[in-house]
N, C-alpha and C positions, 0 to 999 in steps of 0.2 A: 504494500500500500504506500510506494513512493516514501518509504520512512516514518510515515505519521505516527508510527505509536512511540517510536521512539524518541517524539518530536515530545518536550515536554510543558508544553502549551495545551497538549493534544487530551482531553476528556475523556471522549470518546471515539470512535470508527465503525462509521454504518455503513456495510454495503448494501447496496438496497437489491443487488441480485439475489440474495439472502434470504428476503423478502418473501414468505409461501404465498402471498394475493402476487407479487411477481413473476410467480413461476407458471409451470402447467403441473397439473395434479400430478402428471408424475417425477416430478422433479424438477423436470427439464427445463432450463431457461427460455425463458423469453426473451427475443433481441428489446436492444433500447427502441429502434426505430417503430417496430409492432404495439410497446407500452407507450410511448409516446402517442400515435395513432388512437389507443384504445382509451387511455386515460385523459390524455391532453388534448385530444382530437388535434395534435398537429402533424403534420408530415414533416420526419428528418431525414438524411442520406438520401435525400432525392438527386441524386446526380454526383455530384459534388461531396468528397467528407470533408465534416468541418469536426474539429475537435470542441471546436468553442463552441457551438450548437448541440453536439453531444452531452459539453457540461452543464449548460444552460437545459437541457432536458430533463437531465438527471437532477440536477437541483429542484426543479421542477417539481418531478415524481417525489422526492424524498419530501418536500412543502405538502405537497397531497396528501402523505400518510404520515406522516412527521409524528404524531403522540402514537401513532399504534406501533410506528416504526420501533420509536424508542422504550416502548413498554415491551417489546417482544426481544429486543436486543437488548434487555434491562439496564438500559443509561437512566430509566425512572420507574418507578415502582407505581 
């Protein structure tokens, strides 16, 4: 994770692929582009990758579920 845990600034670290509403029942991940679409109703990787558009998705997604996120990944009780 780019060094963040080691970063000691760093609280916590969600990955939101992690995430079981992220996934498919059987596991299996879901691309960022597909969750974006389904939850954000935006289209990303249309043509072009942008990494900045990626994090700006993600950010996104993790805003969307952010208290279930972090009660499942126990940063909060």
């Amino acid at each position: 994770m780019c060094g963040l845990k080691e970063w000691k600034g760093c609280k916590a670290v969600v990955d939101i692929s992690e995430f079981n509403e992220f996934q498919e029942k059987s596991g299996k991940l879901i691309s960022l582009k597909n969750l974006s679409l389904k939850y954000l109703g935006k289209k990303i990787q249309d043509g072009r990758h942008s990494s900045t558009e990626d994090a700006q998705a993600t950010m996104s997604l993790f805003l969307l579920k952010k208290k279930e996120m972090l009660k499942r990944f126990k940063v909060i009780v």
